[in-house]
N, CA, C and O of each residue as an XYZ file, in Angstrom:
456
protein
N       0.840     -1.190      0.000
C       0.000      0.000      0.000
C       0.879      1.246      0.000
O       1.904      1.347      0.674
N       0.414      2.149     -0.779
C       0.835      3.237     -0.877
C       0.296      4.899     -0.420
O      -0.148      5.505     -1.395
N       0.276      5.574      0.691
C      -0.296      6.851      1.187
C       0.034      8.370     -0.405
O       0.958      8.677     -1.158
N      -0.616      8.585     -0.278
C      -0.393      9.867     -1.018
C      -1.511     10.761     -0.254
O      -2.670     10.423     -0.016
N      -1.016     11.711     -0.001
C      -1.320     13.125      0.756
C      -1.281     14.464     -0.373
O      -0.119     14.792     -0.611
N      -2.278     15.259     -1.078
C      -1.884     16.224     -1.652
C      -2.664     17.613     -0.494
O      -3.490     17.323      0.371
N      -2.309     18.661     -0.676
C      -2.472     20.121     -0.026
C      -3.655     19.986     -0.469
O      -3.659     19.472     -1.588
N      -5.002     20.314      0.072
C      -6.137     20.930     -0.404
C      -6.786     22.052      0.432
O      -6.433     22.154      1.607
N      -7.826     23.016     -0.138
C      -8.389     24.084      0.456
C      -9.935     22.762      1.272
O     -10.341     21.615      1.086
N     -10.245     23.972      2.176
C     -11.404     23.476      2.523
C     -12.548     23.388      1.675
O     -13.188     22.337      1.720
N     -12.991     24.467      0.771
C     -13.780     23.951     -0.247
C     -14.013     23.469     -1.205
O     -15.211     23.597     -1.458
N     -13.299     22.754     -2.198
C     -13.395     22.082     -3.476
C     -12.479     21.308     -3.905
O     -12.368     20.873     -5.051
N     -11.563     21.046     -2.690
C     -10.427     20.241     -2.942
C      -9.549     20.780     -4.324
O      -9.144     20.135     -5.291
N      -9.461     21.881     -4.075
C      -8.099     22.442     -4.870
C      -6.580     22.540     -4.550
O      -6.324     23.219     -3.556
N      -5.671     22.065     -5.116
C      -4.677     22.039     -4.890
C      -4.460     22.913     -3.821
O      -5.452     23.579     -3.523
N      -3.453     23.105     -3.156
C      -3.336     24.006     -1.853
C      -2.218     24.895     -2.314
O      -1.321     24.167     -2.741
N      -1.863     26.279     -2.418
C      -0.657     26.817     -2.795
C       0.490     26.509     -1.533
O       1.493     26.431     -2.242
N       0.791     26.373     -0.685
C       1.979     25.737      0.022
C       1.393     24.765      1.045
O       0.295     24.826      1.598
N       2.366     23.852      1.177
C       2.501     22.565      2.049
C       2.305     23.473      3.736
O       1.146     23.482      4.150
N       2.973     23.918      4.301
C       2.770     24.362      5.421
C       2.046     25.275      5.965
O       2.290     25.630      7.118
N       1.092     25.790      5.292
C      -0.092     26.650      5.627
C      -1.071     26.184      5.012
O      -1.864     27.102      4.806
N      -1.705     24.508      4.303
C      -3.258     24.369      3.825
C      -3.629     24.325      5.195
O      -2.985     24.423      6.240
N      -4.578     24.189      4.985
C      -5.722     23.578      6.026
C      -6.116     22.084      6.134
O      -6.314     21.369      7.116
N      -6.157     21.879      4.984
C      -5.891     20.127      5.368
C      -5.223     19.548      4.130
O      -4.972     20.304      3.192
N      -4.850     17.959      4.053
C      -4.275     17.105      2.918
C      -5.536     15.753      2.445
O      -6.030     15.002      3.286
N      -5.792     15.712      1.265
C      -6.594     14.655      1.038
C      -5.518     13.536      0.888
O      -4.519     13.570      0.170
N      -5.927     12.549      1.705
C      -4.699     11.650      1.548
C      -5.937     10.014      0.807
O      -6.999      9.528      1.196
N      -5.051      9.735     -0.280
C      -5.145      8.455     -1.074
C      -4.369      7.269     -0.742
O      -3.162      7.174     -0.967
N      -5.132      6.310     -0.169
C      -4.426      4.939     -0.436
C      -4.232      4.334     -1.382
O      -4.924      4.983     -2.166
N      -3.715      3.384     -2.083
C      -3.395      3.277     -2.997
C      -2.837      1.493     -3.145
O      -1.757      1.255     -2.605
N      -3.483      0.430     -3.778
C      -2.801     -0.564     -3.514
C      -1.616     -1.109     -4.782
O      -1.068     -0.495     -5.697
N      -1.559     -2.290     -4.405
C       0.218     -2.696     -5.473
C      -0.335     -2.393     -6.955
O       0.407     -2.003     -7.856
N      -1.697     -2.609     -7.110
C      -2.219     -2.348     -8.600
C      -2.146     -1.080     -8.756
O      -2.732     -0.970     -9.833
N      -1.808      0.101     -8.418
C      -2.153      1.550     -8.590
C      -3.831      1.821     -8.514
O      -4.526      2.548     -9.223
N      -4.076      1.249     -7.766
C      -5.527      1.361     -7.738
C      -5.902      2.825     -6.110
O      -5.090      3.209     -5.268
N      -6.921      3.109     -6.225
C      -6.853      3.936     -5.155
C      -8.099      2.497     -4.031
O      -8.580      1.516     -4.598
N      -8.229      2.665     -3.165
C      -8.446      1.862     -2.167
C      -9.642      2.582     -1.307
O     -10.705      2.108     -0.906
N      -9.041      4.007     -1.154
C      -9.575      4.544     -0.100
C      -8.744      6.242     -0.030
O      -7.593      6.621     -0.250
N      -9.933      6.882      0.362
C      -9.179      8.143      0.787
C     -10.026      9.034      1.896
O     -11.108      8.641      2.332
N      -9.512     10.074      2.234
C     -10.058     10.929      3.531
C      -9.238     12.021      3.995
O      -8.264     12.331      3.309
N      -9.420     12.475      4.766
C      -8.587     14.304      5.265
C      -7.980     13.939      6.466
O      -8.620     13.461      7.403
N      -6.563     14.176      6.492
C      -5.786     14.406      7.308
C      -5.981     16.046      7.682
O      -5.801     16.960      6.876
N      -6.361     16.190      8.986
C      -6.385     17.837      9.438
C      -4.808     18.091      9.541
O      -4.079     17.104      9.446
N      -4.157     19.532      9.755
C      -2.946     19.995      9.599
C      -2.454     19.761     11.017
O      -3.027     18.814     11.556
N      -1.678     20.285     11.652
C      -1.183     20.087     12.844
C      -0.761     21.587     13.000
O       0.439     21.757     13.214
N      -1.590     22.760     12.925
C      -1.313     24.317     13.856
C      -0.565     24.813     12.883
O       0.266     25.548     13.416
N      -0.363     24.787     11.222
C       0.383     25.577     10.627
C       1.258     25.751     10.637
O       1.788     26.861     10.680
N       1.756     24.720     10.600
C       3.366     24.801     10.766
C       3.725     23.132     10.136
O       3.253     22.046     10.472
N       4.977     23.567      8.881
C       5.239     22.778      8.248
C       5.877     21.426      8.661
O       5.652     20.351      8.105
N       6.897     21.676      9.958
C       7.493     20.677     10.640
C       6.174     19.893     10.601
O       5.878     19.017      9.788
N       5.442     20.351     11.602
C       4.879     19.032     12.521
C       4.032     18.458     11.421
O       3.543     17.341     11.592
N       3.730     19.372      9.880
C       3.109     18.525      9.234
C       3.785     17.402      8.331
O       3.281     16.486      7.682
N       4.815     17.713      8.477
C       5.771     17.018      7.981
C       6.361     15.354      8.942
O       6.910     14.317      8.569
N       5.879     15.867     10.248
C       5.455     14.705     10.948
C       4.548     14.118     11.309
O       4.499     13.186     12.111
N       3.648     14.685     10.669
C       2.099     14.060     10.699
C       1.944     13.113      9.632
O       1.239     12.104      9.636
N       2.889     13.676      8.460
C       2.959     12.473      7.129
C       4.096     11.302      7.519
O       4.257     10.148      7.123
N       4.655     11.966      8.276
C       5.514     10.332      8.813
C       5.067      9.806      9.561
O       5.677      8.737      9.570
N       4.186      9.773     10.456
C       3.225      8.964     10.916
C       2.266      7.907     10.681
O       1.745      6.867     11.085
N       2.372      9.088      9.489
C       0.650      8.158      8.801
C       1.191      7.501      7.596
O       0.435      7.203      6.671
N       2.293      7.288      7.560
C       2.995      6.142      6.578
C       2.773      6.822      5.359
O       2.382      6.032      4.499
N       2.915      8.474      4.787
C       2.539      8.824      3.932
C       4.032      8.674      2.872
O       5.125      9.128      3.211
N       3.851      8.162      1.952
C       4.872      8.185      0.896
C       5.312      9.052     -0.426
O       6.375      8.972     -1.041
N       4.035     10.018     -0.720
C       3.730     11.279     -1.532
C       3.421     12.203     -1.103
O       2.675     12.262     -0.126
N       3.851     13.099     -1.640
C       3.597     14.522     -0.876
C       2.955     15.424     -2.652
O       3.480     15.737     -3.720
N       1.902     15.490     -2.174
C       1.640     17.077     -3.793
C       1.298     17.912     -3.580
O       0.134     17.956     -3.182
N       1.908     18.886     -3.671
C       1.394     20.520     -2.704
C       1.885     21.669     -4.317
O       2.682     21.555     -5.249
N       1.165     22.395     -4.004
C       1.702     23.679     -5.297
C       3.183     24.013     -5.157
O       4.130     23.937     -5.940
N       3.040     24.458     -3.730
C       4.642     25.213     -2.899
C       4.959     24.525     -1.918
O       4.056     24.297     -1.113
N       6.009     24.092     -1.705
C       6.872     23.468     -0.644
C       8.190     24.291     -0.251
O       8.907     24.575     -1.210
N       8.562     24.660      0.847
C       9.375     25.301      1.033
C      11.202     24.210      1.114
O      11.406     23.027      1.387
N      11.903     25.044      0.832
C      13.296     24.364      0.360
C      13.900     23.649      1.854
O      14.904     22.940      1.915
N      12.941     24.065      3.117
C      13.107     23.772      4.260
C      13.027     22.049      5.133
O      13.593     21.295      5.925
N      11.659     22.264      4.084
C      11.193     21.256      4.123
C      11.709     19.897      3.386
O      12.096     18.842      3.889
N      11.555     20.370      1.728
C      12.191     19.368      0.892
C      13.853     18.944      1.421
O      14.341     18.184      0.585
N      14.607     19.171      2.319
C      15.867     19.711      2.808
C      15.898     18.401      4.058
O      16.701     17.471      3.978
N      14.937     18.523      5.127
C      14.495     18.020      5.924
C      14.112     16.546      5.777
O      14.702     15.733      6.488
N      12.956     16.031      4.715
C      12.868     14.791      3.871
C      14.023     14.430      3.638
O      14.144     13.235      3.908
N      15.204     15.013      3.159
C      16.572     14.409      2.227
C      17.331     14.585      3.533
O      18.135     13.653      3.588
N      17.421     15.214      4.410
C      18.530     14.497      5.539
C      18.262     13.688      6.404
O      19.047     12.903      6.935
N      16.806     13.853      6.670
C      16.524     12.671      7.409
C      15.977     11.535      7.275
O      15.259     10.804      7.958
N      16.655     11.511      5.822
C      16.349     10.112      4.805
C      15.309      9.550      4.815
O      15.335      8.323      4.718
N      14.124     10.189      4.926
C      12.677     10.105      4.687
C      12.369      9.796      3.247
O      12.656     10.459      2.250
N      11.650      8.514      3.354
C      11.176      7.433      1.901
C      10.011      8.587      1.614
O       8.925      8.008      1.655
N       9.859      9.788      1.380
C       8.812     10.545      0.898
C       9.162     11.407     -0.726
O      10.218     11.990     -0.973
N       7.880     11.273     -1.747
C       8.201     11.767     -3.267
C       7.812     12.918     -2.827
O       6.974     13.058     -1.935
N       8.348     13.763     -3.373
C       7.714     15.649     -3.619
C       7.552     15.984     -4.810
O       8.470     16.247     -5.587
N       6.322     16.007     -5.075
C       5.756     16.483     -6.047
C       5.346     18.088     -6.059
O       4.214     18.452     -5.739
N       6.202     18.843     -6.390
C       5.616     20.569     -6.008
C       4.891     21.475     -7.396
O       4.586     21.033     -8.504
N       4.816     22.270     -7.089
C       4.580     23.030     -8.673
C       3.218     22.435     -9.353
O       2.968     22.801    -10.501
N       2.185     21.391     -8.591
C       1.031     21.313     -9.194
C       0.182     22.346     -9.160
O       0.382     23.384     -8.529
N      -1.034     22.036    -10.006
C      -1.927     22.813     -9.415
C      -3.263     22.498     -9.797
O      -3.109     21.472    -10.461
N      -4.519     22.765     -9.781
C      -5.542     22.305     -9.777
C      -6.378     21.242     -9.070
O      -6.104     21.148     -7.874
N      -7.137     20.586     -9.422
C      -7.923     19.350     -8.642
C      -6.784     18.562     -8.119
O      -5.652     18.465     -8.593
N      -7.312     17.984     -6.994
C      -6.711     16.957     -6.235
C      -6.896     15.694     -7.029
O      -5.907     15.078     -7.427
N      -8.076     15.295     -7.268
C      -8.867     14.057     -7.884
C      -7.457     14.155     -9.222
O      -6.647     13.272     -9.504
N      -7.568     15.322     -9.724
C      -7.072     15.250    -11.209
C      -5.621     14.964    -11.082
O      -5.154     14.216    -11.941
N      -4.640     15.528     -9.957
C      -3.466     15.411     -9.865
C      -3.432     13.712     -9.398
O      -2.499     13.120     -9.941
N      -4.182     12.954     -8.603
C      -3.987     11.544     -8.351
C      -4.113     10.865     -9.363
O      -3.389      9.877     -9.487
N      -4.983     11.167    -10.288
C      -5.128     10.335    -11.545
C      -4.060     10.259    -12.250
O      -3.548      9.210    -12.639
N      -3.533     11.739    -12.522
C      -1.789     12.217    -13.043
C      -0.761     10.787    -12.648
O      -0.119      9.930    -13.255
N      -1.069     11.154    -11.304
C       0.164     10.626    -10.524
C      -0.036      8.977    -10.851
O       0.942      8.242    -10.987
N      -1.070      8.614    -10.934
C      -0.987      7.037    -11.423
C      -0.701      6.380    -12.283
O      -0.282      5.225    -12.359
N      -1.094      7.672    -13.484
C      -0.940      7.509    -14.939
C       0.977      7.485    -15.343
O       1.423      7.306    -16.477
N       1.781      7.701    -14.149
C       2.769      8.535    -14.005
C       2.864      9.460    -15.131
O       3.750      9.220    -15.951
N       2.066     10.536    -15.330
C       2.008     11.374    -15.995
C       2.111     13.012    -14.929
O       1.625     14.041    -15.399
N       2.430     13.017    -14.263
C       2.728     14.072    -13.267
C       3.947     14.206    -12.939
O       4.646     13.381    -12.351
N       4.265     15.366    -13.353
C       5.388     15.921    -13.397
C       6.290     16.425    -12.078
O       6.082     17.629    -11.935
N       7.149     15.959    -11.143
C       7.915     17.115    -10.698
C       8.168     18.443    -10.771
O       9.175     18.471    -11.478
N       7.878     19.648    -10.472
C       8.659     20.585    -10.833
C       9.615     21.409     -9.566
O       9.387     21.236     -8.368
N      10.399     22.063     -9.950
C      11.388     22.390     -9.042
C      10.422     23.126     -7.598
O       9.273     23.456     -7.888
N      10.777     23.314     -6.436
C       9.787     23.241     -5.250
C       9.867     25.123     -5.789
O      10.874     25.617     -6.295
N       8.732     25.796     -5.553
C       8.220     26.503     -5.139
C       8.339     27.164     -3.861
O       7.942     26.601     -2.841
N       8.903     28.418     -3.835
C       9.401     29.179     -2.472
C       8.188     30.011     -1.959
O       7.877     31.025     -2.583
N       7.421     29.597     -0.749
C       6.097     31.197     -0.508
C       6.901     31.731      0.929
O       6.495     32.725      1.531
């Protein structure tokens, strides 16, 4: 099984413009078929990117898709050798970016500074 977590707003599940200030993450399970399984809202942990950043290591999250991620963060994942993908620089539907991401048709782009 696979967690994927993307940034969303509270109303329409739109991409979130940075990782450490949404309001919540729609997080997708995902099994060995690329199939989705199951999904639901992880609430944030007080706005602040750390602890959300340990809220996805908790919850066994393995994707991260946010618009903006700060270089703090992506920095943090890579030293503390955290098995997590960063996907930054999306934007639009959540639904639409998971479909992306299965299709592996979703792109990386370089992280986004807010």
């Amino acid at each position: 099984m696979k967690k994927i977590a993307i940034t969303v707003n509270n109303e329409n599940d739109n991409i979130y413009w940075q990782f450490g200030q949404c309001p919540r993450f729609k997080v997708f399970e995902v099994n060995d078929e690329n199939h989705i399984v199951s999904y639901g809202y992880l609430p944030v942990m007080g706005q602040k990117a750390d602890k959300d950043l340990e809220a996805m290591v908790q919850n066994d999250v393995n994707v991260i898709i946010s618009e903006g991620m700060s270089p703090g963060v992506v920095n943090k994942i890579e030293e503390e050798g955290l098995s997590i993908e960063v996907y930054a620089g999306v934007k639009g539907k959540a639904d639409d970016a998971i479909i992306k991401y299965l299709a592996g048709m979703l792109e990386q782009e370089s992280v986004t500074v807010h």
